[in-house]
Structures are given as C-alpha cells and as structure tokens.
N, C-alpha and C positions, 0 to 999 in steps of 0.2 A: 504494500500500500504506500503511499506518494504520500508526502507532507500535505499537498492539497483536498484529496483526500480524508486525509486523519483528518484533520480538522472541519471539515464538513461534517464527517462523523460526531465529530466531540459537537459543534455546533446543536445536532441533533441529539445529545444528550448517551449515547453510546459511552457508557463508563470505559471500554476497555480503552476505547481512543482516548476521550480526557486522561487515562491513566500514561498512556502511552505520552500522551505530550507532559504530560508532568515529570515521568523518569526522561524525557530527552532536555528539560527545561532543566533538571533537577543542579548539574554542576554549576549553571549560571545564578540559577536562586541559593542557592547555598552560598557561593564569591558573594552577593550582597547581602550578605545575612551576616557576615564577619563583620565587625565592628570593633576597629580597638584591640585588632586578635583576637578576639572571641566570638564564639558562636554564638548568636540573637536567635534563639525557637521562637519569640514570637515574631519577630520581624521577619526569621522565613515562614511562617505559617500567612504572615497578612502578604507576603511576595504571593502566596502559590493562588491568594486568594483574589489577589487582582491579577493574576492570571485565567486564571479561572475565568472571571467577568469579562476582561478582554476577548476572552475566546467566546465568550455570547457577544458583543458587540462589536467584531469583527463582519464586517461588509463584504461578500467579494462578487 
C-alpha cells in the first residue's frame, strides 16, 4: 500500500492505517518530545494527537 493510500484509509477511520502512520511518524514524534534531554510522555502523547487531527483534516 502507497502512502496515498494509507492515508485515505486512516482518513476513513481504518485503525490499522492510522496505526501504521503513527509507527512511521513515531521517530519524528518522539525527536520532538525530547526537551532538555528528556523524554516529554505528555508532549509526545498531544504530538501523536495532533497528528491524528491532521490526518482528519487533510484535503486531497
């Protein structure tokens, strides 16, 4: 499956795709989760969350 794809999928609410795009997003959310050398759980929990929303109001 295509990126364009997965995402259409996640669009329509497909857990496995939204899962899929969260383990391909996951090393970039996690680099902005670091703060200070430390690991921020909530500030990567609200990253995966506005991720999430993005991918409902993604247009294509």
């Amino acid at each position: 499956m295509n990126f364009k794809e997965m995402l259409l999928q996640a669009k329509a609410s497909r857990e496995s795709a939204i899962m899929a795009l969260l383990e391909m997003y996951k090393p970039l959310l996690v680099k902005y989760a670091i703060i200070n050398g430390r690991f921020d759980e909530d500030l990567y929990q609200e990253l995966c969350i506005t991720l999430l929303k993005c991918i409902q109001l993604f247009r294509m």
